[in-house]
TIBAPA-458679 format. One line per 2 residues: number of its first residue (from 1); for each residue x, z, y negated of N, C-alpha, C, O, CB. Coordinates in steps of 0.001 Angstrom, whole numbers, plus 500000, padded with zeros to 6 digits. Last residue first. Glycine has a CB too. Layout:
NUM> X:Z:Y:X:Z:Y:X:Z:Y:X:Z:Y:X:Z:Y | ...
END
This chain:
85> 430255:488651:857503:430511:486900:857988:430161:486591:859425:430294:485447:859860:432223:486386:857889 | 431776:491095:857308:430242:490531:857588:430096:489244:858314:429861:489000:859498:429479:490282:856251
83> 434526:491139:857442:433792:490968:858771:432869:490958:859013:432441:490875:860165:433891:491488:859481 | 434726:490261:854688:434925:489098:855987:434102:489529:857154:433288:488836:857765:436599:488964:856602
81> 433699:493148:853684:433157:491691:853634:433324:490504:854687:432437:489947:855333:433687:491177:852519 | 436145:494607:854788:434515:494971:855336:433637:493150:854803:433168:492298:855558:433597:496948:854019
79> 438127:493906:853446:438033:493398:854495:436600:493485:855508:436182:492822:856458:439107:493883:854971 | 437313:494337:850872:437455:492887:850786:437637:492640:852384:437412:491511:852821:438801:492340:849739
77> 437071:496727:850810:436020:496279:850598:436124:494636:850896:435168:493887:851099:435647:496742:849283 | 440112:497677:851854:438873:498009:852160:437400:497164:852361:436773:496952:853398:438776:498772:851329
75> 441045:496787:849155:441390:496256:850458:440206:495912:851128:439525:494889:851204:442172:497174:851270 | 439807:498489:847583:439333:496931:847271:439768:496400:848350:439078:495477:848783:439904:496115:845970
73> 441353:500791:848624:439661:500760:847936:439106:499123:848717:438463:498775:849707:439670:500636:845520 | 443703:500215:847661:443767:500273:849249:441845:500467:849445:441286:500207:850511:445016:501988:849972
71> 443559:499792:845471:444314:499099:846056:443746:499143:847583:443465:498237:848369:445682:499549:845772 | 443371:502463:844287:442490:501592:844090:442400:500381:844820:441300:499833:844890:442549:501366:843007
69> 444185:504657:847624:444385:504057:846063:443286:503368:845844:442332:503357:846621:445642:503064:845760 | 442083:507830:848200:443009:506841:848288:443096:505710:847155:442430:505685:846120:442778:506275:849511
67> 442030:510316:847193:442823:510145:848310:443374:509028:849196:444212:508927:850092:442337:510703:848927 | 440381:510323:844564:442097:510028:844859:442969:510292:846339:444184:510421:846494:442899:511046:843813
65> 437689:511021:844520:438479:512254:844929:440129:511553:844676:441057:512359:844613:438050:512823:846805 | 437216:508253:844780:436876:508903:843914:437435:510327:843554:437593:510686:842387:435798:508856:844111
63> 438138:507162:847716:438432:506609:846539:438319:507701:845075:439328:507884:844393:437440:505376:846511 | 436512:508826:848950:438025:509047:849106:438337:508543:848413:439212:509203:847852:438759:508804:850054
61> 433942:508018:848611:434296:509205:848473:436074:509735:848368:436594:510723:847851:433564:509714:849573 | 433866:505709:849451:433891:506028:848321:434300:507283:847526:434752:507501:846402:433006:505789:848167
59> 434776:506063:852270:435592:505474:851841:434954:505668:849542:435757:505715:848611:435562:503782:852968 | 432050:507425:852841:432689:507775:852885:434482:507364:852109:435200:508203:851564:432229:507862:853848
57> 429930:505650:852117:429834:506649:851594:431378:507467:851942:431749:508198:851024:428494:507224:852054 | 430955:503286:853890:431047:502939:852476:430921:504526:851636:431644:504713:850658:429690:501735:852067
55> 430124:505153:856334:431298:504509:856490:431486:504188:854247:432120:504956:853524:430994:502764:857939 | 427186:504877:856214:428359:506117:855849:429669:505939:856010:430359:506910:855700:428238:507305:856622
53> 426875:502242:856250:426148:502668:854794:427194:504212:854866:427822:504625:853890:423840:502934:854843 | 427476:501545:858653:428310:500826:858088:428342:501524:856109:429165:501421:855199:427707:499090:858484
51> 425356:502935:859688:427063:503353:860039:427587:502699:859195:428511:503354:858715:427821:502999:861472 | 422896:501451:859342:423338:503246:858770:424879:503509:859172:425406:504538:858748:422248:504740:859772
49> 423262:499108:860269:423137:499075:859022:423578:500627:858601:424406:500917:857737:421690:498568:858645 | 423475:499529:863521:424736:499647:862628:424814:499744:860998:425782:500183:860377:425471:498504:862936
47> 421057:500529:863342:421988:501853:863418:422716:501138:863045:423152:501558:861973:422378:502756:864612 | 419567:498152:862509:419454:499126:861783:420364:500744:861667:420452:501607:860793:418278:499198:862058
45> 419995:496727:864715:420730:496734:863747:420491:497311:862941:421378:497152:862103:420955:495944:863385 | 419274:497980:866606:420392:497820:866676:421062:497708:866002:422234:498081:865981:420597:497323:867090
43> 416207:497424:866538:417120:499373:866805:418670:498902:866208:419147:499593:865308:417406:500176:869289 | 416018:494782:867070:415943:495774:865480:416548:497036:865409:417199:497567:864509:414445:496218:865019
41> 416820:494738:869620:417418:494646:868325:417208:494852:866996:417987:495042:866062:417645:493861:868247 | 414711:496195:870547:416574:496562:870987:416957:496120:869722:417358:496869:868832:417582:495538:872484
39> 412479:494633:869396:412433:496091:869375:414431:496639:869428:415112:497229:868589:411275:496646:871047 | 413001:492409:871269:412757:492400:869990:412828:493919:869189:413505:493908:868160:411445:491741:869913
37> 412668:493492:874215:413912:493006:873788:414201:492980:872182:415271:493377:871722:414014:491651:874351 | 410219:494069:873810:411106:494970:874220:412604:494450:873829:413458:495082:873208:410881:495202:875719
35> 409215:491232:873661:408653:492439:872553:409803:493918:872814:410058:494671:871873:406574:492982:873075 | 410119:490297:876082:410518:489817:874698:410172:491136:873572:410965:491758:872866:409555:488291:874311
33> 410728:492954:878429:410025:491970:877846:410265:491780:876637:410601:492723:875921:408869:492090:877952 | 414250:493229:880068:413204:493453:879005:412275:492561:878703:412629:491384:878632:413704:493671:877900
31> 416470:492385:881754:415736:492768:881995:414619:493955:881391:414252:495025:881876:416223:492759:882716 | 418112:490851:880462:418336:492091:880306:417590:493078:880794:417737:494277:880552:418424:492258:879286
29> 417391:488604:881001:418322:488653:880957:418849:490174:881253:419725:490542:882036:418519:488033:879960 | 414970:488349:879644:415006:488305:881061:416157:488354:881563:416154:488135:882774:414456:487314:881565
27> 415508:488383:876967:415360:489709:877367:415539:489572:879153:416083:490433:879844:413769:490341:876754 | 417106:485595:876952:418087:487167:876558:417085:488166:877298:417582:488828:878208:418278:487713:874445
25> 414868:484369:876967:415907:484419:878414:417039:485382:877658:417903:485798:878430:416720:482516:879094 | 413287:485037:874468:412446:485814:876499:413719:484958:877716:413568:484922:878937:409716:484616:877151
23> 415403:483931:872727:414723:485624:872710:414239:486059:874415:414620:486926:875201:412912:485671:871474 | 414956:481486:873183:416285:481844:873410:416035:483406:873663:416430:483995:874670:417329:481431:872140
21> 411956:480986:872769:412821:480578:874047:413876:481552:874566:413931:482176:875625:413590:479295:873751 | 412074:481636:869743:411358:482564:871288:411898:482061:872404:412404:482916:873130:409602:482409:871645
19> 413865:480031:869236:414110:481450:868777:413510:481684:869778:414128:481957:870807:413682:482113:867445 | 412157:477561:869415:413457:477559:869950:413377:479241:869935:412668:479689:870837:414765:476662:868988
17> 409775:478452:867658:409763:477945:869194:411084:478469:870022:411164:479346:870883:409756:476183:869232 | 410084:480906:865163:410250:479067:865742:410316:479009:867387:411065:479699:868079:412053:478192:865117
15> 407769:483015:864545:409212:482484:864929:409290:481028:865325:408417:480276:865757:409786:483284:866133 | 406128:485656:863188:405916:484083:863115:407468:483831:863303:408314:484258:862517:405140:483369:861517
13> 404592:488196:864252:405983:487834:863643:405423:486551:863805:404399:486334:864454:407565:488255:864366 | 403210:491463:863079:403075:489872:863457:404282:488917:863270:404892:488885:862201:401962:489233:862580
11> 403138:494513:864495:403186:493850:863289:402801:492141:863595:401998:491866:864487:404740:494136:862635 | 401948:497934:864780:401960:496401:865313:402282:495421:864575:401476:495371:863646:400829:495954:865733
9> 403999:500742:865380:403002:500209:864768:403334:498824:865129:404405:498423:865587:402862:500566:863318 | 403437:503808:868533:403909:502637:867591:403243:501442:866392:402034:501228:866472:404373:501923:868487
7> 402740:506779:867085:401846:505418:867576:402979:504412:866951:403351:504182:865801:399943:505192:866769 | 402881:508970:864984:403856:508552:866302:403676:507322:866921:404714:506800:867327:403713:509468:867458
5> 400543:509171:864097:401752:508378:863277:402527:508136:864269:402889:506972:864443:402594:509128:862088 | 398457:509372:866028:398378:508383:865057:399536:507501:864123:399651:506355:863688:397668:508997:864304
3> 399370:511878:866265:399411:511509:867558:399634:509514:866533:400621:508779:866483:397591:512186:868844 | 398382:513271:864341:399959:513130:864653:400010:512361:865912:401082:512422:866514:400790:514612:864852
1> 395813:513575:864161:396472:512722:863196:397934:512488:863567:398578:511554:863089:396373:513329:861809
END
């Protein structure tokens, strides 16, 4: 049974033409197959999604404790926003 979960799992993606184009000359690029290449980036962004999630755990934390202002909080938050964008 453990062998079973470890197993990668398969999914189905439905993409626009263009997208796959642009996707198999990035991976050939990188010398990855598309599905490999597709994979990098999900990895990718899912670690930055968790850095960016302890990063907010952290700055909350300093907010809440008073180590830092409210001011410098909302800064914070107002500059993490732009650099979503």
């Amino acid at each position: 049974m453990y062998e079973k979960e470890k197993a990668k799992k398969q999914i189905l993606l439905r993409i626009s033409p263009k997208l796959w184009a642009e996707l198999a000359a990035w991976a050939e690029d990188d010398y990855r197959s598309i599905n490999g290449q597709i994979e990098f980036l999900l990895s990718e962004c899912v670690r930055k999604r968790k850095s960016r999630a302890q990063k907010e755990a952290v700055m909350q934390e300093k907010f809440i404790s008073g180590e830092i202002t409210p001011e410098e909080y909302h800064t914070w938050l107002k500059n993490r926003k732009l650099s979503e964008k």
